[in-house]
C-alpha positions as CSV (number, residue, x, y, z in Angstrom):
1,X,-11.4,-0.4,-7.5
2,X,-9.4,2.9,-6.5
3,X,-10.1,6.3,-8.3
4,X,-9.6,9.5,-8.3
5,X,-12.3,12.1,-9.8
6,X,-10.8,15.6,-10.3
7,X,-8.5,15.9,-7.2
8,X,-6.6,18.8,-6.4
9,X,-4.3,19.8,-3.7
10,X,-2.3,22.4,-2.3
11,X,0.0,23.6,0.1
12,X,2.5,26.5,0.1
13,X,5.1,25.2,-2.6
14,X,3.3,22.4,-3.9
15,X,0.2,21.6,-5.6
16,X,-2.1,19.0,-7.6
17,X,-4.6,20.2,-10.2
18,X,-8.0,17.8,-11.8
19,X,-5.9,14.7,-10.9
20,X,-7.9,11.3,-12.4
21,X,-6.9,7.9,-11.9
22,X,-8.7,4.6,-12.5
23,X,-7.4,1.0,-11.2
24,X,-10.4,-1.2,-11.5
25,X,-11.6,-3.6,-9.3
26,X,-8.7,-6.5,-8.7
27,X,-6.1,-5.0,-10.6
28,X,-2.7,-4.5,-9.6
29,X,-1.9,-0.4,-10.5
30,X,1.6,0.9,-10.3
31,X,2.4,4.6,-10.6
32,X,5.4,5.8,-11.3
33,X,7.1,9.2,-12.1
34,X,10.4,11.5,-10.3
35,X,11.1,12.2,-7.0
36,X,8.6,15.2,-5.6
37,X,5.6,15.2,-8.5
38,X,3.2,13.9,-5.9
39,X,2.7,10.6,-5.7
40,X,3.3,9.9,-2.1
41,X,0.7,13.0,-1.7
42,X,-2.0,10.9,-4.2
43,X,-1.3,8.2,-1.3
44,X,-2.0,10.0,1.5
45,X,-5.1,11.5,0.1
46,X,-6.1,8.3,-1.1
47,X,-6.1,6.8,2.4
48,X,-7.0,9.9,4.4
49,X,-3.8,11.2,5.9
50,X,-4.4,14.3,3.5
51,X,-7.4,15.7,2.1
52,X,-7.8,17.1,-1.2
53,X,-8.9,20.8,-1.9
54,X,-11.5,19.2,-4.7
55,X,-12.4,16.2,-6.4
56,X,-13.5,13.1,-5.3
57,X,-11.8,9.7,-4.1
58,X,-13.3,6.1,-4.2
59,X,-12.8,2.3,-3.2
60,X,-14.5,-0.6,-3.9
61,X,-17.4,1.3,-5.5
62,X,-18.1,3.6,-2.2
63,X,-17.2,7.3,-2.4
64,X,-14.2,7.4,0.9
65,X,-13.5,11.0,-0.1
66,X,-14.6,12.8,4.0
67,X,-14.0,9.2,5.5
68,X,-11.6,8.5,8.7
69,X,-8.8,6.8,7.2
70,X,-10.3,3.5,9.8
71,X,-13.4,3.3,7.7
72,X,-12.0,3.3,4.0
73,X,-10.8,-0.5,3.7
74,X,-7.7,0.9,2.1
75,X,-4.4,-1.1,4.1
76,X,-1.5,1.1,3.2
77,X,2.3,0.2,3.3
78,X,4.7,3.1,3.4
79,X,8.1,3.4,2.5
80,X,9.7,2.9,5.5
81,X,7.4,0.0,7.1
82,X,6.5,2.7,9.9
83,X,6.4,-0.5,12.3
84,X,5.8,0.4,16.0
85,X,9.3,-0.1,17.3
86,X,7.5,-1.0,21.0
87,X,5.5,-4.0,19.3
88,X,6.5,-7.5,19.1
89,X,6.4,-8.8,15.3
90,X,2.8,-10.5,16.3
91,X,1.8,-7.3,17.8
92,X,1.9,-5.5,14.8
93,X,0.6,-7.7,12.7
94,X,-2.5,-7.9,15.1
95,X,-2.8,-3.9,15.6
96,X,-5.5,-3.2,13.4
97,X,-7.9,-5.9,14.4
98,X,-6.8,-5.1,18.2
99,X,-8.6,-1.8,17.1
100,X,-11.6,-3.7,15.8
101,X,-11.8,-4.9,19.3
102,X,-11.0,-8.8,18.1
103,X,-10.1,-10.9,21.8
104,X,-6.0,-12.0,22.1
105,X,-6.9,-15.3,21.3
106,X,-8.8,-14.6,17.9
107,X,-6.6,-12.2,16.6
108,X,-3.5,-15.3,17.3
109,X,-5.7,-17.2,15.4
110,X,-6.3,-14.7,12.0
111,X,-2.1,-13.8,12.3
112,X,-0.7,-17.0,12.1
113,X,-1.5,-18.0,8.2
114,X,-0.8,-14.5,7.4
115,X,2.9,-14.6,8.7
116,X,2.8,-18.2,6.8
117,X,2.1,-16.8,3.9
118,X,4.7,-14.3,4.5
119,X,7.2,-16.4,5.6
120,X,7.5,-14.6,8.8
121,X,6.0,-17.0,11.4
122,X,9.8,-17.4,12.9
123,X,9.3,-13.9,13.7
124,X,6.4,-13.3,16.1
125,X,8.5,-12.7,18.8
126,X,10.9,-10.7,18.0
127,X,11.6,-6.8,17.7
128,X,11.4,-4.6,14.9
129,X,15.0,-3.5,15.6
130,X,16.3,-6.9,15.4
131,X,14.2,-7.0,11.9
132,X,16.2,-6.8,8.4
133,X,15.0,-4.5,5.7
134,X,13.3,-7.4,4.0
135,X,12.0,-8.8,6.7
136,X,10.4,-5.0,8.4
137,X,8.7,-4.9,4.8
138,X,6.9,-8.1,5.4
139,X,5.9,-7.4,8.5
140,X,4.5,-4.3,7.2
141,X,2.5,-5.3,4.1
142,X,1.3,-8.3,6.8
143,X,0.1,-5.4,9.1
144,X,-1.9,-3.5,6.1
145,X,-3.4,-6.9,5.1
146,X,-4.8,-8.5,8.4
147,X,-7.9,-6.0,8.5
148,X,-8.9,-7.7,4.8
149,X,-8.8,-4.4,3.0
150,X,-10.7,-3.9,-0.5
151,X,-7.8,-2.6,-1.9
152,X,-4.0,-2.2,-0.8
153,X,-1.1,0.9,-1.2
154,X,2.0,0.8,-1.4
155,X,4.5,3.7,-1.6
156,X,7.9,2.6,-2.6
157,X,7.7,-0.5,-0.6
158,X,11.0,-2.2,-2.1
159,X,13.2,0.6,-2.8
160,X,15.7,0.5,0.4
161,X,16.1,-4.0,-0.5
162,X,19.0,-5.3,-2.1
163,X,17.9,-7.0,-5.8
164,X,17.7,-10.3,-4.5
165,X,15.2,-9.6,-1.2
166,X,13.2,-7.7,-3.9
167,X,12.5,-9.7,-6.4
168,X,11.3,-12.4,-3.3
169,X,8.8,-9.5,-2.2
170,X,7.6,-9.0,-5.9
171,X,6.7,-13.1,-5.6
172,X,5.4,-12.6,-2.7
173,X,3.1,-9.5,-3.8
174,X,2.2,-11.3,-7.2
175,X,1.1,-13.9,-4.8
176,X,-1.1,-11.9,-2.5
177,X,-2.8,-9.7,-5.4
178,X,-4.0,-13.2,-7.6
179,X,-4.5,-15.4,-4.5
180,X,-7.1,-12.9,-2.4
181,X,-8.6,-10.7,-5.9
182,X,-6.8,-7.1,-4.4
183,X,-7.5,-3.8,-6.1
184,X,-3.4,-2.6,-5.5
185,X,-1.6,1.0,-6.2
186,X,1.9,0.5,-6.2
187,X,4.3,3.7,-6.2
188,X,7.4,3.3,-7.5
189,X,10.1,4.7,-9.6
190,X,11.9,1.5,-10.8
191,X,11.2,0.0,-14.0
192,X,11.9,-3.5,-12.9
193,X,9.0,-3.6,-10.4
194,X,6.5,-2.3,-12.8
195,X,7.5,-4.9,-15.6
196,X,6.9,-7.4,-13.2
197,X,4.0,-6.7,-11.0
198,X,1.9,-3.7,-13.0
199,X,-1.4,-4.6,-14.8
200,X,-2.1,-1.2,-15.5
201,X,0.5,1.4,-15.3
202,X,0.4,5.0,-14.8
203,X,3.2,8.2,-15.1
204,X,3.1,11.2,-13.3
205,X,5.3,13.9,-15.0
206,X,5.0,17.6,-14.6
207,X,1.7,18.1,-13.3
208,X,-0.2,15.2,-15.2
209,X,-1.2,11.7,-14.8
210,X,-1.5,9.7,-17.6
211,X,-1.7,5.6,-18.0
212,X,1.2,4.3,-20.2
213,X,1.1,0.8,-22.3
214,X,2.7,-1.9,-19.7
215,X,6.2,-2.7,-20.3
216,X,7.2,-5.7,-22.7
């Protein structure tokens, strides 16, 4: 499960006020709402690249709110991949348990049905600059799952694709949330993605979050 318990946040020309949000355990979550009412901030203060004036943040039943982001088993995908542009393909997929301390050989071992699944095992070897935009967001979400998180982010992970290499990443995420049981927060501002992926869906307009009845 993800939630949020009161949070607020503030900086000089922006801020959040008693913020709640519930995605239970397993279900895929997608927020949406316009451009600048804070949900890339909910993100970041979700996995610990921010930290909230008040409230409380949880996962998987654990209160994360003063953890390093390392220690909160949240993977998180952000809108531009953020791939490091030195690293092979495999080399990113593997940074996180490289980290853990995992030996070359066993973290070759825990990549391979990853980039399978993901249809990038033609990959390994190549570049991030030789990468397509579809093909940098794989690589990415592959990254954010090779550590097993309890529960996955995503901040506008398809919005620079074409329609086509979208709606194969939507399969593909569909795929990922059912086949491994992944709490998920999506961000998005398309209606297409949260018809097809959201199992609970929430606005953020003006100030306030609020869940909506799911698309039909």
């Amino acid at each position: 499960m993800i939630r949020f318990e009161d949070i607020s946040w503030r900086s000089a020309t922006f801020q959040l006020e008693g913020v709640n949000l519930d995605v239970p355990q397993g279900c895929y979550g997608v927020l949406m709402g316009p451009t600048g009412c804070g949900k890339t901030t909910l993100a970041e203060i979700l996995c610990g690249l921010r930290s909230p004036s008040a409230g409380r943040v949880f996962c998987a039943n654990t209160e994360i709110t003063h953890l390093p982001p390392g220690r909160r088993g949240i993977g998180y995908v952000p809108q531009d991949g953020a791939l490091f542009p030195t690293m092979s393909v495999q080399e990113n997929l593997a940074f996180a348990l490289r980290l853990q301390g995992l030996p070359q050989a066993e973290r070759a071992k825990a990549v391979a049905p990853l980039a399978e699944q993901l249809g990038i095992s033609h990959l390994l070897q190549r570049m991030p600059e030789h990468l397509s935009g579809g093909e940098r967001q794989r690589v990415a979400l592959g990254r954010a799952l090779a550590s097993r998180p309890a529960a996955l982010v995503l901040d506008e992970p398809l919005s620079a694709l074409d329609e086509p290499t979208r709606d194969a990443l939507i399969l593909i995420l569909r795929d990922i949330q059912r086949n491994l049981r992944l709490t998920m927060l999506h961000i998005t501002h398309h209606k297409h993605e949260a018809a097809s992926l959201a199992q609970r869906l929430f606005r953020f307009e003006n100030g306030l979050l609020t869940e909506s009845p799911l698309p039909q």
